[in-house]
N, C-alpha and C positions, 0 to 999 in steps of 0.2 A: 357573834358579830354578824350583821348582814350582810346584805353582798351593797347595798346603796352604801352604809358605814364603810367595809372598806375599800371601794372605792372613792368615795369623800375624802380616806385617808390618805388613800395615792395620789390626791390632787388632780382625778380624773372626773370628775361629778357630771362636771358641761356634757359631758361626752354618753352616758349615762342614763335611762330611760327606764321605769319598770313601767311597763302595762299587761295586764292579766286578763283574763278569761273567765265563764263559770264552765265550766265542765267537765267530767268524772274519768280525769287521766288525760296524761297531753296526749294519748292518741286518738281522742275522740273533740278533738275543736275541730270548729266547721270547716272546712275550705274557705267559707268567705270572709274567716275573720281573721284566717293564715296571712289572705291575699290585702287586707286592710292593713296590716300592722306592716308587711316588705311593702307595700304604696308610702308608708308613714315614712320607713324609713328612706327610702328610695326619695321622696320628699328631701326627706331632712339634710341627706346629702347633696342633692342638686341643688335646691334653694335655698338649704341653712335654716327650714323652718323645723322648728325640733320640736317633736310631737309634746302633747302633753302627756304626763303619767295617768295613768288608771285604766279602768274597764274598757275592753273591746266589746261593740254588742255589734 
């Protein structure tokens, strides 16, 4: 099971965002695409605008 399936399943979805990266290990994404996704979410919280899912570039 995924992790988007269970939480779909806990009735937590709203709440819930995947977006991803291309890069060879999470210890190699850039800084600036660290700092784009805590903007998104930092976003999402103060305005309620909830990012969309998919690729960081």
């Amino acid at each position: 099971m995924t992790v988007s399936m269970t939480v779909a399943l806990a009735g937590n979805d709203e709440w819930f965002v995947q977006k991803w990266v291309e890069a060879e290990g999470h210890c190699n994404i850039a800084p600036g695409l660290i700092g784009e996704a805590f903007d998104e979410l930092r976003e999402w919280v103060a305005e309620d605008t909830r990012p969309e899912p998919g690729l960081l570039h």
